[in-house]
Residue, then its C-alpha position, 0 to 999 in steps of 0.5 A: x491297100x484295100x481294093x474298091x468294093x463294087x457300089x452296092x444297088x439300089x435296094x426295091x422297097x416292097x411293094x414296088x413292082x420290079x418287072x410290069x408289063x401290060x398286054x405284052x405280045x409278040x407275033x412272029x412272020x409266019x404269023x405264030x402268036x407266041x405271047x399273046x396279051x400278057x399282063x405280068x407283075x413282078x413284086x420286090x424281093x419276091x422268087x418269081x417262078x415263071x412257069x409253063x411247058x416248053x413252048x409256052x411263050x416264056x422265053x419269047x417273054x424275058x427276051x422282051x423283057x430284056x430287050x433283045x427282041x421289039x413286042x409287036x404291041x403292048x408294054x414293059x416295064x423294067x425297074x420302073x423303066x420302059x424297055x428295049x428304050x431305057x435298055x442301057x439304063x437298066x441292064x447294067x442292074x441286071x443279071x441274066x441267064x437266057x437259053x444257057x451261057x453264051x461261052x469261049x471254049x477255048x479259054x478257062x472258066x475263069x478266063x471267061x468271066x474275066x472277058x464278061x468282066x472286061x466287056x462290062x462298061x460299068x465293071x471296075x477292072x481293079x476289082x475284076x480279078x476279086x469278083x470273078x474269084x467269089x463268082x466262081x466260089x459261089x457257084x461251086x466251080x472253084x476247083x474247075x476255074x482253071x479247066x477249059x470251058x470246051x471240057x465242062x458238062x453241061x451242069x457246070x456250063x450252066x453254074x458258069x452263066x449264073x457265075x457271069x451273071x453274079x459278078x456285080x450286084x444286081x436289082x434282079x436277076x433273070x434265069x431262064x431254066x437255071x437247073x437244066x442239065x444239073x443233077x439232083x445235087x446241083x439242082x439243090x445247090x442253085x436252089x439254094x443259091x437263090x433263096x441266098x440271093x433273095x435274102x440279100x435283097x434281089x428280086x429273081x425271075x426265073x422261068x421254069x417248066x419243072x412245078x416241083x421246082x418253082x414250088x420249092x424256091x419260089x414266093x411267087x408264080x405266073x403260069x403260061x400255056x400256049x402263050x397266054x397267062x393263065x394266072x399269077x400270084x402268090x405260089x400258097x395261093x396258087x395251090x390254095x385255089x385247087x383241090x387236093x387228091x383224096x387219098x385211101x389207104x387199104x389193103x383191099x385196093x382193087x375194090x377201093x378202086x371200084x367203089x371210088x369209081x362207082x362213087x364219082x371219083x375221077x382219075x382213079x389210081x392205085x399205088x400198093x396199099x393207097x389209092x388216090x384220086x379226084x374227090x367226087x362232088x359230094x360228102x366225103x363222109x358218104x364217099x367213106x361210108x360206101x368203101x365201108x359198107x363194101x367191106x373195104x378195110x380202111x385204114x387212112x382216109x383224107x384229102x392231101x394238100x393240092x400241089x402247084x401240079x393240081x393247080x395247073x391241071x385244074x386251071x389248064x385241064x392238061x397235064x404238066x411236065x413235072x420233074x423234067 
């Protein structure tokens, strides 16, 4: 006889906004203002990167978002609910991974979704063993199911938490720095697990301060610093709205340098036969001319496509943390 399969969630149209909040903020004790005024919109079916460096507010956010903390002022809202106060309602439709997985290290990786399982009032036990099996497999950890969680690294401690918060179907699911202490390999596989979970229908909210990252996987991005947001929207648009660097590509790079310099470029930096920078406030055309009449030998000149990294430095005037 075929076991019960898991009722599938509620499909978000889109349009619809999955996270919303309105001037969200949380002051602590000592008076420290950790997000301050926070107007955040989340669409459906989007990969939402929530970007910012450590330190920025964004794990104070989601632990409003998911109740486990009371905002001094303001709102959330949570798929179309207010919380903490619809927190019952609304968390058995979501998947969460918040300051890393919270793990038994004396039992297997699968005895510790088996006890997640077991905890969750809306989980069908007669399906447990069968969710826990395609979790792990999802993650990439069904060879180590049977090792002690206490001998996991770090990388596999963290695939672990996605696992648990992958044993259901989910509306949404919030990851709270998901590749952190994964290696290059990893990282690409939980990248890839979320672009296959976005195709499936569920909205992703995950917090980030790696740029790179949230360029590759994400549709769309909030950026934070010092607890304010600084914009949101579509990442295209995001990068669309800066500058690219200009790049010259020539031999002779220490007198392309010079006359970048002299012609207004700013943050001017050489790299074998490139040199790269902030365009000047004027034509270009004249920019090339001048390298040209220097006796520059220039091979390749032309303005790069601006990175969420150019973005960020040009809304916040400070640098980023770009690959961890």
């Amino acid at each position: 006889m075929d076991e019960p399969s898991a009722p599938e969630p509620k499909r978000d149209a889109p349009g619809d906004s999955v996270i919303a909040t309105q001037a969200l903020t949380k002051r602590y004790r000592g008076g420290q203002l950790a997000v301050d005024g926070l107007d955040l919109t989340v669409p459906a079916g989007s990969v939402f990167g929530f970007l910012g460096p450590n330190g920025s507010g964004k794990t104070t956010t989601i632990r409003m978002l998911m109740g486990l903390i009371e905002p001094t002022s303001g709102s959330a809202r949570v798929l179309g609910r207010p919380m903490p106060r619809a927190a019952r309602t609304v968390l058995p439709q979501v998947g969460a991974l918040i300051e890393g997985p919270a793990l038994y290290g004396f039992l297997s990786g699968r005895d510790n979704l088996l006890r997640y399982d077991a905890a969750d009032p809306t989980a069908d036990p007669r399906t447990r063993r069968t969710r826990v099996a395609a979790a792990l497999d999802r993650v990439g950890l069904t060879a180590a199911a049977g090792k002690k969680a206490r001998a996991y690294s770090l990388g596999m401690k963290q695939r672990l938490g996605l696992a648990a918060a992958l044993l259901q179907p989910r509306r949404l699911l919030v990851l709270d720095e998901p590749t952190n202490g994964l290696d290059p390999q990893g990282m690409r596989e939980i990248r890839s697990l979320i672009r296959e979970l976005a195709s499936d229908g569920t909205t992703v909210f995950l917090s980030s301060h790696l740029l790179d990252e949230i360029e590759q996987v994400c549709t769309h991005a909030a950026v934070m610093a010092r607890g304010r947001l600084i914009t949101q929207g579509a990442v295209a648009d995001l990068a669309a709205g800066a500058r690219g660097r200009l790049v010259v590509t020539t031999p002779d790079t220490g007198e392309a340098a010079r006359v970048l310099k002299e012609q207004g470029a700013g943050d001017v930096v050489t790299a074998e036969d490139r040199v790269t920078a902030e365009p000047p406030d004027m034509d270009l055309a004249e920019v090339n001319a001048a390298l040209v009449k220097a006796g520059v030998r220039v091979r390749g000149f032309g303005v790069e496509r601006a990175s969420l990294e150019d973005a960020f430095v040009a809304l916040t005037g400070e640098g980023f943390d770009v690959a961890g």
